[in-house]
N, C-alpha and C positions, 0 to 999 in steps of 0.2 A: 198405283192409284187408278181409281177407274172414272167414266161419267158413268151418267145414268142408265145406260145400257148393262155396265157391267158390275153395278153394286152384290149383285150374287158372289159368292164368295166359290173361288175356283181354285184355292190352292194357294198355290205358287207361280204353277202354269200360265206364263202368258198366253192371252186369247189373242191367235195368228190367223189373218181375214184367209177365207178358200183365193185362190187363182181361181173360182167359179165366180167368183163375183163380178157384177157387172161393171164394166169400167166406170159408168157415171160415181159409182160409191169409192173408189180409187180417185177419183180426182182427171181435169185434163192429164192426158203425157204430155213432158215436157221436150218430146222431140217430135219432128214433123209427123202429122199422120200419114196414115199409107196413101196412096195414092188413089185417083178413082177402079183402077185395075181391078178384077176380083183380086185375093188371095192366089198366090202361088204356093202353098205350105199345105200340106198334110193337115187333115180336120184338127188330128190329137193337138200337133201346133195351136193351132189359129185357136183352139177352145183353152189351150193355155194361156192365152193373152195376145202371141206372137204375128206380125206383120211383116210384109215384106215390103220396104220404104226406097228411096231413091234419093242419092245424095249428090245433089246439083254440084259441087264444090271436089268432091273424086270421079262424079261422074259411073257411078260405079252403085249399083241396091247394097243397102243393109237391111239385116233386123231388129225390128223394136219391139217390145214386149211392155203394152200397157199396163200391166200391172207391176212388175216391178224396173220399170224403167232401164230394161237394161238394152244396150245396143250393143250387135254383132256384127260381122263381117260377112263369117263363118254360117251356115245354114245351123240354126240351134241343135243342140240332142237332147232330147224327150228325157224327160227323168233328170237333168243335169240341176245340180242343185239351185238354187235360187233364197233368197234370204225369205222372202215372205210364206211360200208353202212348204218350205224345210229349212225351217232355223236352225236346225242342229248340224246341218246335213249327213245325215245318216241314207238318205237314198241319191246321196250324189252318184251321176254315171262316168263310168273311167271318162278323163281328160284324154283328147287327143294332140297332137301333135308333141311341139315342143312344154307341154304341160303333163306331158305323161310322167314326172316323177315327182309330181305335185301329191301330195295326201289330202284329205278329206280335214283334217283340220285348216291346212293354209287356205284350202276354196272357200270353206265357210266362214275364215273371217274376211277373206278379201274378195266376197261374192262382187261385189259393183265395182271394186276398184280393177280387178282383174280384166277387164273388157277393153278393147282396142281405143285408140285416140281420134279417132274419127268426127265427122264437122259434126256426125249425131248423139257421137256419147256426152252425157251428161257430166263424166270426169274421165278425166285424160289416165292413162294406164300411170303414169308418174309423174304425181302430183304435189306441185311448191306445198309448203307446210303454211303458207300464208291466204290459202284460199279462204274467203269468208264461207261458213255456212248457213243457210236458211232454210225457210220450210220450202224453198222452191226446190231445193236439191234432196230430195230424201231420201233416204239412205248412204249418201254422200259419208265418207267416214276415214279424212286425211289425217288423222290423231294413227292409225294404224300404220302409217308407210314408216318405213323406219332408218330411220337416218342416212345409212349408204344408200337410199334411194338416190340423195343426188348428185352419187356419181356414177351411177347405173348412167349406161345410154338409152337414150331415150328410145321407147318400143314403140314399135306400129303395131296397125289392125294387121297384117300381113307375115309378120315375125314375132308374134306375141314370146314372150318373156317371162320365166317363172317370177311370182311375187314374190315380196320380202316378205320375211317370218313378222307378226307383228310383236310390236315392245312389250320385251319382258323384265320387270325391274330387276337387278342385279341381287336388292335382300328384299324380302317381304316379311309386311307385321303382320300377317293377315292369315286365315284359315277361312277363304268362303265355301269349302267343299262339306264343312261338317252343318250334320241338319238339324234341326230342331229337335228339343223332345221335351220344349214346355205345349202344355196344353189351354186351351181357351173356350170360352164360349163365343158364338158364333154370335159376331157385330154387324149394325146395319153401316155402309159409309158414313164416312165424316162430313160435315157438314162448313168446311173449312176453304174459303176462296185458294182456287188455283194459282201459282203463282206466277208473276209475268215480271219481264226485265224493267218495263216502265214504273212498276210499282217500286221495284226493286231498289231501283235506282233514287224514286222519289223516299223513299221510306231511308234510304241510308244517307239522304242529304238532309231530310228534319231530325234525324238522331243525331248528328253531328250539331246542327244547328243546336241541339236543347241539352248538348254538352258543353255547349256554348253558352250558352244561359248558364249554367249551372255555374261553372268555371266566374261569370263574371259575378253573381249573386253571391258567391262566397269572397271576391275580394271587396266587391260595393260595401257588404254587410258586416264581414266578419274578418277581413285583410287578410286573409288567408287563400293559400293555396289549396282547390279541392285535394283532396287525401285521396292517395295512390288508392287507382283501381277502384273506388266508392262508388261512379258511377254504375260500374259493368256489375258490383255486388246490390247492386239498388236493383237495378234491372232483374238481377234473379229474385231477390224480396221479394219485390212487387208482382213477378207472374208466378211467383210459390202461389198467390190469394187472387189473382186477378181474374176475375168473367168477362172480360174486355173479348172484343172481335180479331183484334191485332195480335199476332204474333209472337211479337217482339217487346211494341209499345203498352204499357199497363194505363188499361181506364176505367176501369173497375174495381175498386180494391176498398177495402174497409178492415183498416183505418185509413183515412186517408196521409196521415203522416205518418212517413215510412222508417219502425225505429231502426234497421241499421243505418240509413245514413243520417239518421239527428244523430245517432252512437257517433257515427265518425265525424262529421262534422264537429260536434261539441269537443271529441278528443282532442281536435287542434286545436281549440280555443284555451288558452290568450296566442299561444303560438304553437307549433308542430315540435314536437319532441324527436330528435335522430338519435342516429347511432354516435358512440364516445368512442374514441380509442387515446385521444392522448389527456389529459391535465388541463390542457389551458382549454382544449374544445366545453370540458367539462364547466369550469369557472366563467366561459362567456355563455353558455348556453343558460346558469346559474339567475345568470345577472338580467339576462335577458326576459327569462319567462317572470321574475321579480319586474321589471320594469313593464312588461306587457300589461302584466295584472293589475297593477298599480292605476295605467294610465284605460283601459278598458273599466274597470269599477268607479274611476271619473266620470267618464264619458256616458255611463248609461243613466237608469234608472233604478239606482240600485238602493236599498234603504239605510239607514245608518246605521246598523251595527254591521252589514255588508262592509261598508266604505272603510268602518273601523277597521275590524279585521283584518282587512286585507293590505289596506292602506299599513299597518303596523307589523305585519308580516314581511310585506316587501321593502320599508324602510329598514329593519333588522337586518334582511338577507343583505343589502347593500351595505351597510355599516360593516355588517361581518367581511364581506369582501373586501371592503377596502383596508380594512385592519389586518385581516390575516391572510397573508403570504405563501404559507409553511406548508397548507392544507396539501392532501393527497386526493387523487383522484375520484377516491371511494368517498372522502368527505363531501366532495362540492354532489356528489350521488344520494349522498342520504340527506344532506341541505333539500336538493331537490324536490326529493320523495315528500321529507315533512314540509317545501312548503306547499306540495300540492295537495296534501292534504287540508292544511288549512285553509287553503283560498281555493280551492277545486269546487266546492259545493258552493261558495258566492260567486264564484264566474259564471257556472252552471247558470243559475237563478238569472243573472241580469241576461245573460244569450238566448235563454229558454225560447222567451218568442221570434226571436228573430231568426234561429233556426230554425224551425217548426216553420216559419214563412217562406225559408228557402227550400223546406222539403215539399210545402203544398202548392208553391207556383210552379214547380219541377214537372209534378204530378198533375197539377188542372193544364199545362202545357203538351205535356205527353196526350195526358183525353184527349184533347184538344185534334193535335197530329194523328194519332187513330182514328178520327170522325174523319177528318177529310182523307184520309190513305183511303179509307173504306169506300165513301161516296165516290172517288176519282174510281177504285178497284170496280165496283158495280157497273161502272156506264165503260168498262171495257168488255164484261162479259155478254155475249149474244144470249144468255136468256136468265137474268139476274134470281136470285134466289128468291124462293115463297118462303113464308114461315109453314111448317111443317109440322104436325103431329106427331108427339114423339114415338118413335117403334118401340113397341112392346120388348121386353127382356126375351132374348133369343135363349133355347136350351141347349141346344146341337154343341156338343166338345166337338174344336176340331184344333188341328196344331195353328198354332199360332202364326199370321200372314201378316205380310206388310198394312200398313193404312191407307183406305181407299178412299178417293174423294167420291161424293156424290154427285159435285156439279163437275160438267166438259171443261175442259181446258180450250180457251180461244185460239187464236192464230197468235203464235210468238216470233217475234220480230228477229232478223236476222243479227245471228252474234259471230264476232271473227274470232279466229283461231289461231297463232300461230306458234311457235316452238324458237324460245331461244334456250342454247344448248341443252339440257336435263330438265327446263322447264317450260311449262303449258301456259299461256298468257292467252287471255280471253278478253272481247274489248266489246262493250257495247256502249254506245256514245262517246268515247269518248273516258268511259270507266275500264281501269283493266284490272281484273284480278286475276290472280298468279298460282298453280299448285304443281310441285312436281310431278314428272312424271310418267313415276312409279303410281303415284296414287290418283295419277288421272286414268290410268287403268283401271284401277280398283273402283273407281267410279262408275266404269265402263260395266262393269262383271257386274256391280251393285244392280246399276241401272237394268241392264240385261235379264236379274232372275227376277226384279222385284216390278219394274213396269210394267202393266198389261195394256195401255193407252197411246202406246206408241210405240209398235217394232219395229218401224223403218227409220227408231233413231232421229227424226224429222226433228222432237225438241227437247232433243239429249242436250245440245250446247247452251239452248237457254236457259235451261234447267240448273245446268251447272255451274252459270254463270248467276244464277241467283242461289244457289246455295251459297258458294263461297263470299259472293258480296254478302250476303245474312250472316254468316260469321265473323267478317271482317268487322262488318256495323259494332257487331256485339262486341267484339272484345277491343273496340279503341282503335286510334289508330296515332297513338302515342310511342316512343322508342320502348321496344321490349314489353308494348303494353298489351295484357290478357294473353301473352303465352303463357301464363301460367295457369289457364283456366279450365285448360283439357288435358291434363297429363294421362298418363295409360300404365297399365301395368307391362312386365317383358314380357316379350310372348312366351320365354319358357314358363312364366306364372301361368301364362293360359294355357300352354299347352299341357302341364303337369293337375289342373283343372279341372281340364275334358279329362284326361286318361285317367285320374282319380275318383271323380267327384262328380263326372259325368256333367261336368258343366257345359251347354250350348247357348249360353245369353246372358247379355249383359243390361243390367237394367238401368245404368245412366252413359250414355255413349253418344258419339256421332256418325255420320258417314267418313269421315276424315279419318277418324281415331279407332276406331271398332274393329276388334278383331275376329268375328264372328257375324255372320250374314244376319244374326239376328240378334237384335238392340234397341232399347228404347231411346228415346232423346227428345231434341230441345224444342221442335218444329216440326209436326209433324204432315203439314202444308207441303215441302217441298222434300224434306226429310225420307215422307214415303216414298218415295219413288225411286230411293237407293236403301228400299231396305226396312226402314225404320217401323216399328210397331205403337208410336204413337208414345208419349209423355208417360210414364212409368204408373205415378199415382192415380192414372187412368185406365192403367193396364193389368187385367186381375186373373190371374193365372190361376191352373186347377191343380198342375203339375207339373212339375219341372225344377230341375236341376241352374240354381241361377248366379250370376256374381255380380256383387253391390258393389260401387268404390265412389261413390254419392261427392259431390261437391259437400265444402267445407262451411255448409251456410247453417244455424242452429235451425231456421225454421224448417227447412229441406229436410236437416236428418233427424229432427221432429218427426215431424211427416214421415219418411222412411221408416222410420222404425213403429209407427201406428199402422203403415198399411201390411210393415211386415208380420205384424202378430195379426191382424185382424185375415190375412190371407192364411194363414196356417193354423189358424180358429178354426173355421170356416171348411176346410178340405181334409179329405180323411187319406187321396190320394199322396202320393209320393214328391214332395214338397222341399224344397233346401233354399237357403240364401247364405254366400258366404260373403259377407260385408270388410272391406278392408277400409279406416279409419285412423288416423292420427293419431297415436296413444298421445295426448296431452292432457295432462294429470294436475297444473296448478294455473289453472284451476280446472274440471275436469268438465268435458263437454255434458251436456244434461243427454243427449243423444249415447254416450256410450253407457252413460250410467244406467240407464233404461236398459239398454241390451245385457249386460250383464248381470243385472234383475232379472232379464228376461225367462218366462217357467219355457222357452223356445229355446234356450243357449243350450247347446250342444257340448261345445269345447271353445275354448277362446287361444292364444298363441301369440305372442310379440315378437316383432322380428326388431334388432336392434339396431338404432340411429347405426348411419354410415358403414353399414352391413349388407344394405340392400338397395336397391335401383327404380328409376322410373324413364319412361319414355315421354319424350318433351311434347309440349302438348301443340308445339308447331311444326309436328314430324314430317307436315307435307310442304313444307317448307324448309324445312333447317336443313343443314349439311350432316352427314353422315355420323362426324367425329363428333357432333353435337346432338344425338338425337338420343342418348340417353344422361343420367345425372344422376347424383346419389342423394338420400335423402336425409337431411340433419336434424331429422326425429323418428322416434319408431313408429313403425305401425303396427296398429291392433286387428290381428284379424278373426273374426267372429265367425260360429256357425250356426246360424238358426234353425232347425229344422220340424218338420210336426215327427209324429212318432214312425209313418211307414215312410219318410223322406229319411231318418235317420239310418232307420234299417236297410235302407239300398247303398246310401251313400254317406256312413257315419264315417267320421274324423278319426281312423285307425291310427295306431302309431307308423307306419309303413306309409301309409298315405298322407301323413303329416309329415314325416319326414321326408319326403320325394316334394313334396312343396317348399319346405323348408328349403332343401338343396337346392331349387330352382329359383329364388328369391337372391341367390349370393351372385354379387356382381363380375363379370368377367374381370380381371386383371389389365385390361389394355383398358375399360370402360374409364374417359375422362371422370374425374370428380368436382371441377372450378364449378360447375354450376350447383347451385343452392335451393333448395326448397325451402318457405317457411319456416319459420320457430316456431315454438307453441306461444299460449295466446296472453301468459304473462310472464314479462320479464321486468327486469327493474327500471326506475328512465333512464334515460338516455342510452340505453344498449338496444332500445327498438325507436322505429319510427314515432310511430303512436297507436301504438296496444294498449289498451284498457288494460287498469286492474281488474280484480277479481270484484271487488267492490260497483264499479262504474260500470257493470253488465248487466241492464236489467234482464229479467227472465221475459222469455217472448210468448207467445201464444204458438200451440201448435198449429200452422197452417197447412197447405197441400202445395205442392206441385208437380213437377214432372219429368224427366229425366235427362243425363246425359252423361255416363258411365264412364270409363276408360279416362276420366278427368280426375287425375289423382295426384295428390302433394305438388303441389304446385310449385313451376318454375321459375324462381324471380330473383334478382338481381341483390348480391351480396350488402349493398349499399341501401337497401330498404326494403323493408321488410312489410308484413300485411300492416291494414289499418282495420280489418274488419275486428269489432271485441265481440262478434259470436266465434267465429275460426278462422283463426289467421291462413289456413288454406283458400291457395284463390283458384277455385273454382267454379264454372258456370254449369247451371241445372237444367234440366230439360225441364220445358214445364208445359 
């Protein structure tokens, strides 16, 4: 991301300031300045930043180098590498002393940590994993020292000490070395506030709070328990349509009641329907939704041939229950079924407005908390945003680069760090969120090729510490809840991808989950800045080789599949999507039945329930033995292509098959965890899935991405509630 200095589009390439530059533009140092003395140092020195200081406490000169803060003992050597005029360190000069079997990769990731412990250095050569960092220590980077650091003895400025290798995770999902080869037209920045921890923080306490509401609104109104996971699939609904300012929160949206969650809400009305496994569960669940019905068609405003019906419906069921004994578990099943059908459309009718009142107070509540995030967001940045003319459509193809903001990013408040065993725990007020890591590396590497706004690292920690709280927000913080909302494919799918198919991007992903440096996703605010190219159905490619695997929302893969024809309309260049989808057939998603329509399908291919695999969508958190799971439906997987995308990259039998092979799960791979069923089953064998009947058809809306979110992870004991795709997955949008 850049400010407004660097909205030009430069690649990839972060823009790294000269050592020419004057110190005022560097900031004070933050060790003593030199003294009134001239310089003792060679010109080359002193124009490279370097001082010669005096440390009252050894009693004894050191050097400081105002531009990258670094302190020595040792007279510096010219050319020796330094993080700000040689990021890469490709002109580092030999190490001398006890540093001579040091390589050019160790110096350049431990350019600041490597310097003596002296009263002037800014970090001690071996350093507690508990240091807080802030913008006052920049370039400070104790996520690198690695574990045997602390039984390393401690180093002086006088016996310096080779570094430690920095952490490398033991597996990785990940391929950030492969590059791009979709193409784009060349964008102006986004116009999307920077994100800050204070916001951060504020924004994930009123989202709790108006799950809080929601939770209470449905037992006030309707006795019931909100329906697993409704909230986090509301929240994708509503920013599929939303023109809101927020991120997260939807305050813009038309219609303003939001059908998937009246869909699920009304599904539990008169009660929640579960899972049956024995007889007797069957015969109280029976009696109960007969007596539910009975005493809710009292209770409202319901008309008389309502109150009939149901009223004699549910007298029947209870008659029959208490007469008959004998029944089998499949009987008190199709009792059910008929009498939901008879009394399901007069429940409907008397709930209608009351639900619809619990989706529009949700929604003027939510407005609501985006207006003030926004107004609080505004009076922290030092030069708030002007309304703006829109930039003209740019024509320049160029490859496709992360998302840049337009406005600077303020001063971000100090966030602490510390490391318990294999995992990164990060704490700002008082908040801590947690990622392994493995993938707090990978955050690292993210941040490293994709930020141009900050190479001394200054507000890597706060960055990171509101990414992860923004994901936490989203998906609950309920047992087991929204891991099931970013699942991934295996990396042998990706990697048999790229080597076939020429795939390098993913168009619904995260930083967390993404196995390729380049991915669309959910937020593109904080998102960019490891990577992200900005919300999918805003991102419109010329060419390139791409992989769908879209959350399981109808309106989302509406959308997807309208932006998909409409891009391969449109381009005559070399063009692919290969979409992987839920084959669920009773009833069949309106999303696949379009692509299989589609005059784009190429070739289509099922892989079979309990044949194939996914990666849990809590991968930077989960344990190892648990980071993949098998999936208890098939998937369908689609190739859309235009005509010269097929000719580079068509769906051979040799290349379908090397996919195929890579899709079959290893033999050690646990199978206890479960994804989803499809989206109709009979009652009481699912929580509460809509029939086929009780799904209205929705309108195609838009949103935006978040990829590598596939077949969802969730717990054998309840299943989705959404009746567009019982896959729980979040969207980028």
């Amino acid at each position: 991301m850049s400010n407004d200095s660097q909205g030009s589009v430069k690649g990839e390439a972060a823009i790294m300031p000269s050592p020419s530059v004057p110190a005022s533009s560097q900031g004070p140092p933050l060790s003593p300045s030199s003294t009134s003395k001239p310089p003792e140092l060679p010109d080359e020195l002193v124009q490279a930043g370097w001082s010669k200081c005096w440390s009252r406490r050894e009693n004894r000169p050191y050097y400081f180098n105002r531009f990258t803060n670094q302190s020595l003992w040792e007279v510096p050597v010219l050319g020796q590498h330094d993080v700000i005029s040689d990021p890469l360190g490709l002109n580092a000069a030999p190490a001398e002393g006890g540093e001579g079997n040091l390589g050019n990769g160790q110096r350049k990731r431990r350019s600041s940590e490597e310097q003596g412990a002296g009263p002037n250095s800014f970090k001690r050569a071996k350093v507690e994993p508990t240091t807080p960092i802030s913008p006052s220590t920049p370039g400070v980077k104790p996520w690198i020292s690695a574990p045997e650091d602390k039984q390393a003895p401690p180093a002086t400025p006088t016996t310096p000490s080779p570094a430690p290798a920095p952490y490398r995770p033991a597996v990785i999902y990940w391929d950030l070395d492969i590059q791009t080869n979709a193409v784009i037209r060349e964008r102006p920045p986004a116009n999307h506030l920077p994100p800050h921890p204070e916001i951060e923080l504020q924004r994930a306490q009123l989202v709790t709070k108006l799950r809080q509401h929601y939770h209470e609104l449905c037992h006030q109104r309707e006795g019931i328990d909100p329906p697993r996971e409704s909230f986090n699939r509301w929240l994708l609904e509503r920013k599929v349509i939303d023109k809101g300012h927020d991120p997260l929160l939807p305050s813009d949206c038309d219609p303003v009641i939001s059908p998937s969650m009246f869909r699920e809400v009304m599904n539990d009305i008169p009660i929640r329907l579960s899972r049956i496994k024995y007889k007797e569960e069957a015969r109280k669940l029976l009696f109960k939704y007969a007596e539910a019905a009975k005493k809710m068609i009292d209770s409202r405003n319901a008309s008389p041939e309502s109150r009939k019906v149901v009223k004699w419906n549910a007298e029947d069921t209870m008659s029959w229950l208490r007469r008959d004994h004998s029944a089998s578990k499949e009987d008190y099943m199709d009792r059910l079924e008929h009498l939901r059908q008879q009394c399901g459309p007069h429940v409907t009718a008397v709930a209608k407005d009351s639900v619809e009142g619990i989706c529009s107070k949700i929604y003027q509540l939510s407005a609501e908390y985006s207006r003030r995030l926004r107004q609080t967001h505004l009076s922290l940045l030092q030069d708030p945003p002007t309304d703006a003319c829109a930039s003209p459509p740019q024509s320049r193809l160029v490859y496709c680069y992360p998302v840049r903001l337009a406005l600077p990013s303020p001063p971000l408040p100090r966030v602490e760090l510390h490391f318990e065993n294999d995992v990164a725990c990060l704490r700002f007020r008082g908040e801590m969120v947690k990622v392994n890591r493995g993938h707090f590396s990978k955050l690292e590497l993210l941040y490293r090729y994709s930020c141009i706004d900050d190479p001394r690292f200054e507000k890597f920690l706060s960055r990171v510490w509101c990414l992860l709280k923004r994901y936490q927000v989203m998906f609950g913080s309920g047992a087991n809840e929204g891991t099931g909302l970013q699942g991934a494919l295996p990396v042998t799918v990706f990697e048999a991808l790229n080597r076939q198919f020429g795939v390098s991007f993913e168009c619904f992903a995260s930083p967390l989950n993404c196995y390729f440096k380049q991915f669309s996703s959910a937020f593109p605010d904080i998102d960019g800045f490891f990577g992200s190219r900005g919300p999918f159905l805003s991102f419109c490619p010329v060419s390139g080789s791409f992989e769908a695997n879209p959350p399981f929302c109808e309106e989302l893969m509406d959308a997807m599949v309208t932006h998909f024809e409409e891009l391969l309309g449109q381009s005559s260049e070399p063009l692919s999507f290969i979409v992987f989808v839920p084959e669920w057939r009773d009833p069949v998603t309106p999303a696949l039945t379009r692509m299989e329509g589609s005059r784009f399908l190429r070739h289509q291919l099922s892989v079979p329930a309990y044949e194939h695999e996914y990666r849990s969508g809590s991968q930077h958190l989960c344990k190892r033995d648990e980071m993949y799971y098998r999936a208890v439906h098939g998937t369908a997987v689609l190739f859309l292509q235009n005509d010269a995308g097929f000719a580079k990259w068509a769906p051979t039998p040799e290349r379908l098959a090397e996919l195929t092979a890579a899709y079959r799960p290893s033999p050690s791979t646990p199978s206890t965890l479960s994804s989803p069923g499809p989206a109709h089953t009979a009652p009481g064998e699912r929580d509460s899935t809509p029939k086929a009947a009780d799904r209205p058809q929705s309108a195609v809306m838009s949103p935006g991405g978040h990829d590598n979110n596939n077949n969802s992870n969730s717990n054998s004991n309840s299943s989705s509630n959404s009746s567009s795709s019982p896959g729980d997955k979040m969207a980028a949008v």
